[in-house]
C-alpha positions as CSV (number, residue, x, y, z in Angstrom):
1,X,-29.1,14.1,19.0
2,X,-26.1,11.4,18.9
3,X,-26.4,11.2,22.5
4,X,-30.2,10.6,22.4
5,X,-29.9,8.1,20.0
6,X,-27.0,6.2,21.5
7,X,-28.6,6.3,24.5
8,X,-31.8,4.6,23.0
9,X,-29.8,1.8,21.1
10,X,-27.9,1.0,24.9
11,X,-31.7,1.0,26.1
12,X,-32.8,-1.7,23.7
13,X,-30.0,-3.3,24.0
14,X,-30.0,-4.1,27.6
15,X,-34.0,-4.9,27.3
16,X,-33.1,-7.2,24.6
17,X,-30.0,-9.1,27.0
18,X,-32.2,-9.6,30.0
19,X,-36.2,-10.7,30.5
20,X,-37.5,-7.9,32.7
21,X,-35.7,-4.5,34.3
22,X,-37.2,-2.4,37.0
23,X,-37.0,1.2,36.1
24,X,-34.4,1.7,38.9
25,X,-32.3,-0.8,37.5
26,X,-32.2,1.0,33.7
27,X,-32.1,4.5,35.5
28,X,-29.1,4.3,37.2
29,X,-27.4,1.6,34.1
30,X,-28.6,4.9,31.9
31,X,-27.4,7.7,34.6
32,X,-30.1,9.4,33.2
33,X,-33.6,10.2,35.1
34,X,-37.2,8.4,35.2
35,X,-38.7,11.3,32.6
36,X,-35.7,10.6,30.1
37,X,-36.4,6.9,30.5
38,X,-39.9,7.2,29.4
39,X,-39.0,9.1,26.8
40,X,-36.8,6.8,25.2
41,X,-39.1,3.6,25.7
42,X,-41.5,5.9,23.8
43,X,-38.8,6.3,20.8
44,X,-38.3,2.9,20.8
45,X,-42.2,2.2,20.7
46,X,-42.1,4.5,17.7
47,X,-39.5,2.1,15.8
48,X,-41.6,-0.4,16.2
49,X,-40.5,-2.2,19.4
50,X,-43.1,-3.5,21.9
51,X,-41.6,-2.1,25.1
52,X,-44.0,-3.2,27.8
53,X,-44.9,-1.2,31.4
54,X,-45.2,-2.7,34.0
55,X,-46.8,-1.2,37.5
56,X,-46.0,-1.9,41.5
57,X,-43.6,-2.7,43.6
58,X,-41.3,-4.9,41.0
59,X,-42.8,-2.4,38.1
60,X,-40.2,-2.0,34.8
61,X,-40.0,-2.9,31.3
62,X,-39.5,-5.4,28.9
63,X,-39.3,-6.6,25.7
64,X,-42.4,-8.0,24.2
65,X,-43.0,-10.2,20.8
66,X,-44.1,-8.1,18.1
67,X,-46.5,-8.5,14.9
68,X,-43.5,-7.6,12.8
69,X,-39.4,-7.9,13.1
70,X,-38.0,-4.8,14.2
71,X,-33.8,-4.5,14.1
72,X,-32.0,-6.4,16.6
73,X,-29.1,-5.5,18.5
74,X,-25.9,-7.9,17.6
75,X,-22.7,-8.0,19.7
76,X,-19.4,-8.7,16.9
77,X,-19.5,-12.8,18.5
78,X,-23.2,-12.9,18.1
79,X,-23.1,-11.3,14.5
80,X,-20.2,-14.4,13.1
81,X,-22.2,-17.0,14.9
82,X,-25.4,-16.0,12.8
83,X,-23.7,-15.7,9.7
84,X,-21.4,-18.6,10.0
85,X,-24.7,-20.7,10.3
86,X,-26.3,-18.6,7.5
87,X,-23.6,-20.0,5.7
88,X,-23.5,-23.1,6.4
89,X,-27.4,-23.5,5.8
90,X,-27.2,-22.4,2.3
91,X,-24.4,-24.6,1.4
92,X,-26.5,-27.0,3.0
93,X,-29.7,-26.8,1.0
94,X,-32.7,-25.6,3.2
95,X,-35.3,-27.1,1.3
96,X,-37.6,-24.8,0.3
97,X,-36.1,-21.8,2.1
98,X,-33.1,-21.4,-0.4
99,X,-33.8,-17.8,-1.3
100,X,-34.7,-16.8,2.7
101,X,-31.6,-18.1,3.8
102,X,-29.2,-16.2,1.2
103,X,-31.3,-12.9,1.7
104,X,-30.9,-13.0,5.3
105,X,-26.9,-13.5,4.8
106,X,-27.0,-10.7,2.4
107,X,-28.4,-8.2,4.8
108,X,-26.2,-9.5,7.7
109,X,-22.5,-9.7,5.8
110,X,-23.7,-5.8,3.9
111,X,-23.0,-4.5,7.6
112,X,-20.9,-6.4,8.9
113,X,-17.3,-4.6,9.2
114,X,-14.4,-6.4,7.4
115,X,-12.5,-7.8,10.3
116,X,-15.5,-9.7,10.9
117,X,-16.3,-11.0,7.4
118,X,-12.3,-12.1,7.4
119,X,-13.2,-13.8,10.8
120,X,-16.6,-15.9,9.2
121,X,-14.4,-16.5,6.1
122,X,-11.8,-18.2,7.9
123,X,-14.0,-19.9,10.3
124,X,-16.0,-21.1,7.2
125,X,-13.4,-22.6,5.0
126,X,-11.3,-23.6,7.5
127,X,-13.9,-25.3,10.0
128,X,-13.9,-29.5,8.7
129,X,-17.3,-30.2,8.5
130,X,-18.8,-32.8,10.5
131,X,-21.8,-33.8,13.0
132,X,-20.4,-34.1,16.6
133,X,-20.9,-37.3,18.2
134,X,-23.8,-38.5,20.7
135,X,-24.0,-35.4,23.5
136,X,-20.3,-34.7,25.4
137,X,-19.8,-38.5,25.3
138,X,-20.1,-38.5,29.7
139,X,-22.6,-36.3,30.1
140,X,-20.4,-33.6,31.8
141,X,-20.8,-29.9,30.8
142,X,-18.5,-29.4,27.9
143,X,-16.2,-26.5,28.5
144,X,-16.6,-23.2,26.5
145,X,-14.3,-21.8,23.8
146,X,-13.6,-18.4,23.3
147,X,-15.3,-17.3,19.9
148,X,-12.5,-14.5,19.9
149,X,-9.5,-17.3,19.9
150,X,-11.3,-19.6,17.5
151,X,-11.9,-16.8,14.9
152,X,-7.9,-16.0,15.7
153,X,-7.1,-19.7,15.1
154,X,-9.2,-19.9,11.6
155,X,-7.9,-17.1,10.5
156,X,-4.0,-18.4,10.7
157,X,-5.3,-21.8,9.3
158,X,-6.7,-19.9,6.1
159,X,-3.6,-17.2,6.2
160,X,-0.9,-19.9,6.8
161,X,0.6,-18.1,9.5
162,X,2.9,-19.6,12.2
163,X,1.9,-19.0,15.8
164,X,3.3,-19.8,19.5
165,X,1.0,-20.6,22.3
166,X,1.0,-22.1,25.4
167,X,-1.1,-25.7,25.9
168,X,-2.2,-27.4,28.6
169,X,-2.5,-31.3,28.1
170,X,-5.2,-33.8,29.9
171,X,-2.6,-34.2,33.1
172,X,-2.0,-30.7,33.6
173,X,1.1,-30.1,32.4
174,X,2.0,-27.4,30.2
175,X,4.4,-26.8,27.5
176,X,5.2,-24.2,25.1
177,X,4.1,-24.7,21.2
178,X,5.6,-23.4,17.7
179,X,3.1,-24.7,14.8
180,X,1.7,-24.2,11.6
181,X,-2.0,-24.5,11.8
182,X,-3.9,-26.3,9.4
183,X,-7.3,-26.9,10.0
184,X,-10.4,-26.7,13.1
185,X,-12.3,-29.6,13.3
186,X,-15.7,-30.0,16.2
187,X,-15.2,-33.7,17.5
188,X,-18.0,-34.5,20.2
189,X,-18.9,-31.1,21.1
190,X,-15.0,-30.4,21.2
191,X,-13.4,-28.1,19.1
192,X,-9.9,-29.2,17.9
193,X,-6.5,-27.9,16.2
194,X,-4.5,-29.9,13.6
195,X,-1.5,-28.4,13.4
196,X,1.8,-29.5,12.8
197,X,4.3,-29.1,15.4
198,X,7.7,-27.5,14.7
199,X,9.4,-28.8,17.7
200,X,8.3,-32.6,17.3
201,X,8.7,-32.6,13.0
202,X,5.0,-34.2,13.6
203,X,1.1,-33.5,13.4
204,X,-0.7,-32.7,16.5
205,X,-3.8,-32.3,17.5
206,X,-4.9,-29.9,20.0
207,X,-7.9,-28.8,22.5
208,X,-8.7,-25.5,21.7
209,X,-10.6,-24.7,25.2
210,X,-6.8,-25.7,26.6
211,X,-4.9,-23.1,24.6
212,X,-4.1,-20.1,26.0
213,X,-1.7,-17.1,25.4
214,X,-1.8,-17.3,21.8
215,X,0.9,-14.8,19.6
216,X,0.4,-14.3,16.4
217,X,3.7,-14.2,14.1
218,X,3.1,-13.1,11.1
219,X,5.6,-15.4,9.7
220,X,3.8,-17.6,6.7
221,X,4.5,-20.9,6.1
222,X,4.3,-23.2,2.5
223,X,0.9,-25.3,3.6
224,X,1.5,-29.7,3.3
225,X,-1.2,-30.7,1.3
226,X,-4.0,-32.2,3.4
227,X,-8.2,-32.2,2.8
228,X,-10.6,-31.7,5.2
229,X,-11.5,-35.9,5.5
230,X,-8.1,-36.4,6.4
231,X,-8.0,-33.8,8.6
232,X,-10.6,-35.4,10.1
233,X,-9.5,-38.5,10.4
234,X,-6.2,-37.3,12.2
235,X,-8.2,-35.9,14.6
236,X,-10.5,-38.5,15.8
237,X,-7.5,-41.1,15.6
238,X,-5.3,-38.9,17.7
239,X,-8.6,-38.2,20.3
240,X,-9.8,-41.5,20.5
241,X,-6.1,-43.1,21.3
242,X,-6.0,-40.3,24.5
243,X,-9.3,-42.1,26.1
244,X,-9.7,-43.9,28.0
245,X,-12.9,-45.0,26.0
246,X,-15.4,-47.9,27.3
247,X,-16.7,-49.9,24.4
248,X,-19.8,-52.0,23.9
249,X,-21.9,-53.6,21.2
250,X,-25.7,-53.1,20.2
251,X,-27.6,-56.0,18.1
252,X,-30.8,-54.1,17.5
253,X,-34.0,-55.9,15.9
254,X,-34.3,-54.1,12.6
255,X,-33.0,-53.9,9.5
256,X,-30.0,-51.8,8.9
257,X,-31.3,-49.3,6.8
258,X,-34.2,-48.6,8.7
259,X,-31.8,-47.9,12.1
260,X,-29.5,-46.2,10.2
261,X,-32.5,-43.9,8.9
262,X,-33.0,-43.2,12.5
263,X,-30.2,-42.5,13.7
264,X,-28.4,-40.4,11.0
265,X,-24.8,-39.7,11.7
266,X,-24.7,-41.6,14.4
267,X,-25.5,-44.3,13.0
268,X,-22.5,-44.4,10.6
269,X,-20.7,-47.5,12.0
270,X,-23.9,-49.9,12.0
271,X,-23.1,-53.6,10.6
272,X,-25.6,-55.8,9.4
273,X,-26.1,-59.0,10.9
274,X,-29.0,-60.3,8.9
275,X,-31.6,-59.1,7.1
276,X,-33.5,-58.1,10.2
277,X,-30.7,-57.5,12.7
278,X,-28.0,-55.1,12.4
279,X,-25.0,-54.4,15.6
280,X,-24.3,-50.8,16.7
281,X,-20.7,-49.9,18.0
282,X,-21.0,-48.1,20.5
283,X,-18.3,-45.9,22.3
284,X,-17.7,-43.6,25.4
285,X,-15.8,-42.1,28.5
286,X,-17.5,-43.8,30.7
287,X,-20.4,-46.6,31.3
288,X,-23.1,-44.3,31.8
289,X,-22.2,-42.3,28.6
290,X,-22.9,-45.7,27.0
291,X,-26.2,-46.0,29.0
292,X,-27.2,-42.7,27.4
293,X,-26.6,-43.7,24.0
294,X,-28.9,-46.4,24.1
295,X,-31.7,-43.7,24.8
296,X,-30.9,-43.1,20.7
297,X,-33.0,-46.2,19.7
298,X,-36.3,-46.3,18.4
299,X,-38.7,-47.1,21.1
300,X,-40.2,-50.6,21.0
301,X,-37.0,-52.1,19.1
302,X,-35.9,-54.6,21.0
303,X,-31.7,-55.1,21.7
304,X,-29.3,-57.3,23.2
305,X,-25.7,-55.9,24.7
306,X,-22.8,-57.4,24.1
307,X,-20.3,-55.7,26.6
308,X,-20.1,-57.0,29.8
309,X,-19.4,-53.4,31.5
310,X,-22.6,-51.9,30.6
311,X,-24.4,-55.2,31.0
312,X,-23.5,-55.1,34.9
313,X,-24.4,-51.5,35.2
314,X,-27.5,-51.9,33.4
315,X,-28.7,-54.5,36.1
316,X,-27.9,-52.2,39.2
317,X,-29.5,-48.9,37.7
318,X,-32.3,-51.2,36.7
319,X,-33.2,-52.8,40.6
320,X,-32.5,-48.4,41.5
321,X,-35.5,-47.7,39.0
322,X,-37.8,-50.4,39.9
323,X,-37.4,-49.1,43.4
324,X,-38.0,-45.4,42.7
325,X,-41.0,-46.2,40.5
326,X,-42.4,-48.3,43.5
C-alpha cells in the first residue's frame, strides 16, 4: 500500500510539472506497466483530479482544470515562495480578501516542516521591503538566484551568524569574504547583501547571483544597529555609484499628482514644474533601457526630453519604424 500510494503522488506530480505525457513516457518514468498506469490515473480520478486520456499515435495524459481544488503537489522552494507571498499579502492588506489570504497561510505553514518555516521567517523579516525598479533596467534576462542560498543568507541575517564565501565582482575577479550579514534587499529585479565586511572595517553590498561557496560559521556576532530604509539606502547608493548609468529628463504634460497616480513607485522622484507640468528623472544601463521607460506614460500625454543621448537615439529608432510600418 505505501508503494501504491507513493507511486500515485510521483504520478501526479509529474502530470502536474509538465502539460501532456504519452503513456510511454510515464511508463518507463514509473518502471511500472500500462495496466498499473491506468490504475493509478483511476485513483487519482477518485481524489478528485481530472486526469484526461488521450488516444493515437501521441495518445497520454494530462492534467485538466477541475470544478473544485484538489491538493497540489509542492516541492520545499515552491512551498516558501507561496508562503513568503502569503505573507507578505496579509501584511499588505488584500482588500476585501483579508480572511482568504490568512486561511490559506494557515493551511500551508500547519504542514510545512520547521526548517522551512525558519527559512520563510528569515526571508520575511530580513527581506527590506521595496518595489523593484522599471523591468532589469537594459532589458537583458536577469540572472537567477538560488532560492536555497537566499533562504541560507536570511537565515544568518536574522541569526547574526558570521559566514565566508567567495564573490565574484562585475570584472570578474574574485576574492574571498568574512562578513556579518545584515540584511537582503531586491534592487531592480536584483537581489542584494548588506553586510559588513571584516576584512575592509566597512559596509558592502553584494550580488547575491555572484556568491558562491558559501560556509556557514556558526560564530554569532553583536548586530550594529541599522533599519531596513537605511539598509536600503546603502544599497542603492552603493549600486547606483558601480553603473555606468545613462541619465535623462521627462517634462510630461500633467499635473504631478495625476502622473504620479500612474505610475506608482516609479514614479517616486517626479518634480513639479507647474501646475500642469511635472519632470520625471529617469535612469538606466543603457539608452534603450531609457527608451523602454518612456513606454510607462499614459498614452496621449504629451512629453519633451531633456537628455541629449536618448534624444539622438530616439530620432534613428524613429526613421527605423516609419520604414518598417511602410
Amino acid at each position: 500500500m505505501a508503494a501504491t500510494t507513493s507511486r500515485t503522488l510521483e504520478l501526479l506530480s509529474l502530470l502536474q510539472s509538465h502539460r501532456h505525457w504519452t503513456a510511454h513516457e510515464l511508463v518507463d518514468r514509473l518502471g511500472v506497466s500500462e495496466r498499473t498506469l491506468r490504475r493509478d490515473v483511476e485513483r487519482l480520478r477518485e481524489l478528485g483530479y481530472g486526469v484526461e486520456s488521450l488516444r493515437g499515435v501521441a495518445g497520454g495524459y494530462r492534467l485538466e482544470a477541475g470544478t473544485g481544488l484538489p491538493p497540489l503537489l509542492l516541492s520545499d522552494d515552491e512551498g516558501v515562495a507561496i508562503a513568503v507571498g502569503l505573507r507578505s499579502q496579509a501584511t499588505a492588506g488584500l482588500r476585501g480578501a483579508e480572511h482568504t489570504t490568512l486561511s490559506a497561510l494557515a493551511k500551508i505553514e500547519q504542514v510545512l516542516p520547521p526548517p522551512l518555516r525558519r527559512r520563510i521567517e528569515a526571508l520575511q523579516s530580513h527581506a527590506a521591503a521595496g518595489a523593484p525598479p522599471l523591468g532589469g533596467r537594459d532589458g537583458r534576462p536577469v540572472p537567477a538566484v538560488d532560492p536555497e542560498l537566499l533562504g541560507l543568507l536570511a537565515l544568518a541575517c536574522r541569526d547574526a551568524e558570521r559566514l565566508r564565501f567567495r564573490y565574484t565582482d562585475a570584472t570578474g575577479g574574485e576574492s574571498a569574504r568574512s562578513v556579518e550579514p545584515y540584511r537582503l534587499v531586491p534592487i531592480a529585479r536584483r537581489w542584494y547583501l548588506l553586510a559588513w565586511d571584516r576584512d575592509r572595517d566597512d559596509w558592502r553590498t553584494f550580488r547575491v547571483d555572484r556568491v558562491d561557496h558559501v560556509f556557514q560559521t556558526r560564530v554569532r556576532f553583536e548586530p550594529r544597529p541599522i533599519g531596513d530604509e537605511e539598509a536600503r539606502e546603502r544599497v542603492e547608493r552603493a549600486t547606483r555609484y558601480r553603473r555606468s548609468s545613462v541619465r535623462a529628463r521627462v517634462v510630461v504634460a500633467m499635473p504631478l499628482a495625476e502622473l504620479a497616480a500612474h505610475l506608482g513607485w516609479w514614479g517616486r522622484e517626479l518634480e513639479a514644474v507647474d501646475a500642469g507640468h511635472c519632470a520625471w528623472p529617469i535612469e538606466a544601463d543603457s539608452v534603450e533601457g531609457l527608451a523602454m521607460g518612456l513606454m510607462w506614460l499614459p498614452l496621449g500625454a504629451e512629453y519633451r526630453i531633456e537628455g541629449e543621448e536618448l534624444r539622438a537615439f530616439l530620432a534613428v529608432q524613429a526613421a527605423r519604424f516609419a520604414d518598417a510600418a511602410r
